[in-house]
NUBAMI-917692 format. One line per field, with one value per residue: residue number from 1; residue in three letters; x, z, y of N, C-alpha, C in turn. Coordinates in pm, 1 decimal. Example, Ala and Ser with C-alpha at 12.3 -4.5 7.8 and 13.67 -1.06 7.14 Angstrom:
% NUBAMI-917692
seq = c(1  2)
type = c(ALA  SER)
n.xx = c(1319.0  1285.0)
n.zz = c(780.0  708.0)
n.yy = c(-569.0  -225.0)
ca.xx = c(1230.0  1367.0)
ca.zz = c(780.0  714.0)
ca.yy = c(-450.0  -106.0)
c.xx = c(1320.0  1290.0)
c.zz = c(780.0  787.0)
c.yy = c(-330.0  3.0)
***
This chain:
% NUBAMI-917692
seq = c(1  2  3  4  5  6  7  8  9  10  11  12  13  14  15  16  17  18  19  20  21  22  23  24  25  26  27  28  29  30  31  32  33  34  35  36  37  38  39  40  41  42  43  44  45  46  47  48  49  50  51  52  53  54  55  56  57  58  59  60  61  62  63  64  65  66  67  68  69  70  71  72  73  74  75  76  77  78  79  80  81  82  83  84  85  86  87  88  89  90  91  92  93  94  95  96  97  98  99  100  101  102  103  104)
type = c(UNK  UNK  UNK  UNK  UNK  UNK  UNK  UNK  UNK  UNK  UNK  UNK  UNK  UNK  UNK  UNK  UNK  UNK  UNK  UNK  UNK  UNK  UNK  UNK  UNK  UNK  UNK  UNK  UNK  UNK  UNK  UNK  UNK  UNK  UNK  UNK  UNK  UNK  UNK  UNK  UNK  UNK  UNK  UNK  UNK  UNK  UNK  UNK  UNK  UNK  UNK  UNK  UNK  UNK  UNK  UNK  UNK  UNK  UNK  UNK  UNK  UNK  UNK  UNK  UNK  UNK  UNK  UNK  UNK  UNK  UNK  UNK  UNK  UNK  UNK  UNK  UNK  UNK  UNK  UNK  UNK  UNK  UNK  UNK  UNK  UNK  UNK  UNK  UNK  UNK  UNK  UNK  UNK  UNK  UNK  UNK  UNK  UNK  UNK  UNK  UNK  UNK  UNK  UNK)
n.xx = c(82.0  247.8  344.9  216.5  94.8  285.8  367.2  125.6  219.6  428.3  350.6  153.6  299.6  396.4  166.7  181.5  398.9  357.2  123.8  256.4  374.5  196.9  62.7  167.9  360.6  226.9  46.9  -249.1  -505.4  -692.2  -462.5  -285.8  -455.5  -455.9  -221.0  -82.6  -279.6  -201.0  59.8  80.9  -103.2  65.1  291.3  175.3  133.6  387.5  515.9  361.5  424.0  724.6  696.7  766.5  890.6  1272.1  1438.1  1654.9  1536.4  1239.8  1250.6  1436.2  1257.4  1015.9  1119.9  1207.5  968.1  831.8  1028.8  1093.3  826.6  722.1  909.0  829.4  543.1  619.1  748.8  538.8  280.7  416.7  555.3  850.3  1216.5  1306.2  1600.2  1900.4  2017.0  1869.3  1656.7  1868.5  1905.8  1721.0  1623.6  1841.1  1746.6  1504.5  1619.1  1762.3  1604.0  1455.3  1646.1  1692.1  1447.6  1456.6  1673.9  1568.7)
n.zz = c(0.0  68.2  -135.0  -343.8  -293.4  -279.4  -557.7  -670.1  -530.0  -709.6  -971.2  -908.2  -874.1  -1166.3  -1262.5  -1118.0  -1218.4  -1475.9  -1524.6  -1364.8  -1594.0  -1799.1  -1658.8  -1709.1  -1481.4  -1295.7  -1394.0  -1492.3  -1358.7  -1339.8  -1399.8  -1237.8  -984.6  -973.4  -997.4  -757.3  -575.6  -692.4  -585.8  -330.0  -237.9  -372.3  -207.9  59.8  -14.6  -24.3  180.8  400.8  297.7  353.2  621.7  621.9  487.1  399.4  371.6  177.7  -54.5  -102.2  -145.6  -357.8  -571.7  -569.6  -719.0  -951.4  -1092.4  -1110.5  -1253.7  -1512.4  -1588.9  -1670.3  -1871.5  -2074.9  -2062.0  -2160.7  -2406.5  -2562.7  -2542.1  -2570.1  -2743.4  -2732.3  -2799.2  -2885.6  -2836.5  -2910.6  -2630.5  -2422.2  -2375.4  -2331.2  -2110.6  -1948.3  -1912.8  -1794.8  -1546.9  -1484.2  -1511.9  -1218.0  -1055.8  -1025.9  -903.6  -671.5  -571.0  -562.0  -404.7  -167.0)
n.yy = c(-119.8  83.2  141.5  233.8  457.5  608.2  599.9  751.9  992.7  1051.5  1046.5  1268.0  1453.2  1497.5  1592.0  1844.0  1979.5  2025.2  2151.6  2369.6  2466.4  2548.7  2733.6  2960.5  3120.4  3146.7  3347.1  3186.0  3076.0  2867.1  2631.4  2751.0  2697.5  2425.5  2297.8  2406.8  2232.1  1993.7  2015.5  2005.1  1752.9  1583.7  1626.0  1570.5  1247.2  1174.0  1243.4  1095.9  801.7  843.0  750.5  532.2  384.5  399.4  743.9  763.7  654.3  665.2  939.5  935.4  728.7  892.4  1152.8  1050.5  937.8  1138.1  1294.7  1149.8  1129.1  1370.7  1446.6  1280.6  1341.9  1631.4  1516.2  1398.3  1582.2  1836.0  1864.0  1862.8  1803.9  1474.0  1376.8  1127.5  1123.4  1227.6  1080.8  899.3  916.8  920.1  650.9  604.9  727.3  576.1  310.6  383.0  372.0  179.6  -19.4  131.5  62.1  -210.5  -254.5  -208.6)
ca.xx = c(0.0  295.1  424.4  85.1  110.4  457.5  358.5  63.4  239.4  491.4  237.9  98.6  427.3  407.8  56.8  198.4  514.2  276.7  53.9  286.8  436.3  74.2  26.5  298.4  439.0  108.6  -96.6  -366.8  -571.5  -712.0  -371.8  -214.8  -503.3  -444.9  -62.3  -108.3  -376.8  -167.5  167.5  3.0  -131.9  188.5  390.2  134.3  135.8  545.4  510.4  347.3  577.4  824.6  657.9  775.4  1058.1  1389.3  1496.1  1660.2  1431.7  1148.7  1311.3  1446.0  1173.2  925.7  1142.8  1268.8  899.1  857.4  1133.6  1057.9  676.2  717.9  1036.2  731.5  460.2  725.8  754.8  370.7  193.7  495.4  656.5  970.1  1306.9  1351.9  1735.0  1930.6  2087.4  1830.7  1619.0  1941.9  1926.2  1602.6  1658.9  1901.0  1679.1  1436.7  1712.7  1796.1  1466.7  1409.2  1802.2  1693.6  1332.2  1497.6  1767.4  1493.2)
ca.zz = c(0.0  66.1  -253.5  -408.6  -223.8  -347.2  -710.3  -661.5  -514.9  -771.5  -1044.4  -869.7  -925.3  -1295.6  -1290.0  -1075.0  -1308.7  -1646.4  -1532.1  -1337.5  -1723.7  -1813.3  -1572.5  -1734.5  -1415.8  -1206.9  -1439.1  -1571.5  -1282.4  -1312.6  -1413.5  -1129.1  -844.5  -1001.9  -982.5  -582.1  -521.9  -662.5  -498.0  -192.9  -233.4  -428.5  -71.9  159.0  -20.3  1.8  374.9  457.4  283.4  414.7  752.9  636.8  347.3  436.3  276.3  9.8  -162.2  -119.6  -271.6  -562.0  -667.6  -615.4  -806.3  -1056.3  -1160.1  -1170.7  -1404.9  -1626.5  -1633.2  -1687.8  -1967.6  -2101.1  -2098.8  -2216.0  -2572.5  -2583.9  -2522.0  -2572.1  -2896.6  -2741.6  -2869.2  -2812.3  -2898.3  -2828.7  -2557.9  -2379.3  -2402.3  -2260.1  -1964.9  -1881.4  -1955.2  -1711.0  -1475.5  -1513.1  -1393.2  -1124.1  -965.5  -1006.6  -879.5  -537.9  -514.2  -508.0  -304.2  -56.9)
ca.yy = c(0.0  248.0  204.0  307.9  595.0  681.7  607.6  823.4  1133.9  1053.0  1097.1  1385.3  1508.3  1530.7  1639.8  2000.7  2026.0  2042.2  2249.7  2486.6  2518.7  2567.1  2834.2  3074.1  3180.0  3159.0  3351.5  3168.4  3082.2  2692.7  2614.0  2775.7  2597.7  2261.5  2293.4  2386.8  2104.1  1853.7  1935.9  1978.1  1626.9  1489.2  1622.1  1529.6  1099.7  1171.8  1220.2  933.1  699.7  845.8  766.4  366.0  408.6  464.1  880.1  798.5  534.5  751.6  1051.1  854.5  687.0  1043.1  1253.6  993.2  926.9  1255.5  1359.2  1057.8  1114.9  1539.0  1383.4  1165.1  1449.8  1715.9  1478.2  1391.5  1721.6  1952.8  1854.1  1881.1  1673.2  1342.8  1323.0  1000.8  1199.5  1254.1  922.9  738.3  961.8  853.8  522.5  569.3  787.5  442.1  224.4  386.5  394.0  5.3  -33.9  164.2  -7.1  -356.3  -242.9  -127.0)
c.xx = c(86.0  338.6  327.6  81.8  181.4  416.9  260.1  149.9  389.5  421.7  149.5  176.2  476.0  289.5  85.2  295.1  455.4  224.4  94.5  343.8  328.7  4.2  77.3  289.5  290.2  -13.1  -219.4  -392.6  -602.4  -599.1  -293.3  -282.2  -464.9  -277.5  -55.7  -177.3  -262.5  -6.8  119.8  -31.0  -17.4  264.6  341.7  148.4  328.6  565.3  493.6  387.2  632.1  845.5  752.3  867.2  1163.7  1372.6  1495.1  1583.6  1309.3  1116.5  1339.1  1357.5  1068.2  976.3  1175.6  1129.6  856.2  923.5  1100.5  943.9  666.7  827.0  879.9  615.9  519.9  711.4  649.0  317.7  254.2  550.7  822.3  1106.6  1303.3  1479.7  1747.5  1949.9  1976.7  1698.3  1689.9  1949.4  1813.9  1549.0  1741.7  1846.8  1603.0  1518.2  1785.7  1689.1  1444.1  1546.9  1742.0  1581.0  1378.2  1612.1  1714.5  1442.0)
c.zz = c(0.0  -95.6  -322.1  -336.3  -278.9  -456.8  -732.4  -680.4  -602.4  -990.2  -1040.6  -941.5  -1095.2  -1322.7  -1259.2  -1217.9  -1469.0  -1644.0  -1461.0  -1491.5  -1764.0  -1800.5  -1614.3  -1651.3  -1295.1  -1251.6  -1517.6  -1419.6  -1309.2  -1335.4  -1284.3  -956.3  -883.3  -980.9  -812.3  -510.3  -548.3  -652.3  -331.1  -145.4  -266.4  -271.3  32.9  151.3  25.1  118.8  435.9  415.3  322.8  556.0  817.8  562.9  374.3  329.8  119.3  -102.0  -167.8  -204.4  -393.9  -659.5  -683.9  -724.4  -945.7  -1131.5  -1214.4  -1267.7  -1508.0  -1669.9  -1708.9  -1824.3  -2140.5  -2194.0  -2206.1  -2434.3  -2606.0  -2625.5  -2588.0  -2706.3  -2877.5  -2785.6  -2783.3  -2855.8  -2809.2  -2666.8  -2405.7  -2284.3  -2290.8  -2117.4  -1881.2  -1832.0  -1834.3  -1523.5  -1388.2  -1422.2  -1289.7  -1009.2  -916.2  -933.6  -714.7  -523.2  -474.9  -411.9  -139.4  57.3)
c.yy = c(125.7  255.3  263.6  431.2  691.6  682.4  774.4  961.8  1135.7  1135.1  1262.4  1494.1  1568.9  1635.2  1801.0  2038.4  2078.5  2087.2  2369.0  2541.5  2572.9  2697.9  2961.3  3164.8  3262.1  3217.9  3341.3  3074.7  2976.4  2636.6  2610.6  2680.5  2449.8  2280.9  2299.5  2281.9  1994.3  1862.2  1932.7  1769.2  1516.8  1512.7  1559.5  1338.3  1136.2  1173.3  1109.8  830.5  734.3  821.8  567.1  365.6  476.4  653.1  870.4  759.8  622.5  859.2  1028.7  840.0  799.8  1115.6  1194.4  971.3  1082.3  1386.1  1293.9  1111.0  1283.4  1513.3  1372.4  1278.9  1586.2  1641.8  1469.9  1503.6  1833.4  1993.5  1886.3  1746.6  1591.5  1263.5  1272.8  1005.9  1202.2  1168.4  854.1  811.7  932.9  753.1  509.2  603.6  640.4  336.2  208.8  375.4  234.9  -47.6  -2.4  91.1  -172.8  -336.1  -230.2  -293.2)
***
């Protein structure tokens, strides 16, 4: 159950980052409450794993889905590049996350 938690406010995590871009710089107004609701909520699930998950594993895997998934959204939505470069860093982002979850 914690890890559903963690995924969650990992997820959450993408959901603030795309719509604080969204927001351009707070002002457009549903943009900007949805970006506050869901780090609010992405920090508050990060808490309570962290109440049972060692630091670092917690942190890792929050921010690592969160770079990936905002990476992810960024090429989808954004049209931004998806050079090799950038891919293998994710790729590597990816395997570090599953590296600390089994380590855990």
């Amino acid at each position: 159950m914690i890890w559903l938690q963690l995924v969650a406010a990992g997820l959450l995590e993408v959901v603030w980052a795309y719509t604080l871009k969204q927001s351009y710089g707070f002002s457009r107004l549903g943009y900007s409450a949805v970006t506050l609701i869901a780090m609010a909520a992405s920090f508050w699930l990060l808490a309570r794993a962290m109440q049972v998950l060692p630091l670092g594993t917690a942190y890792v895997v929050w921010t690592g889905i969160g770079s990936v998934g905002a990476f992810i959204l960024g090429l989808v939505l954004l049209g931004e590049s998806a050079s090799p470069m950038r891919i293998l860093a994710a790729v590597l982002i990816v395997g570090g996350i599953v590296l600390m979850k089994t380590a855990s």
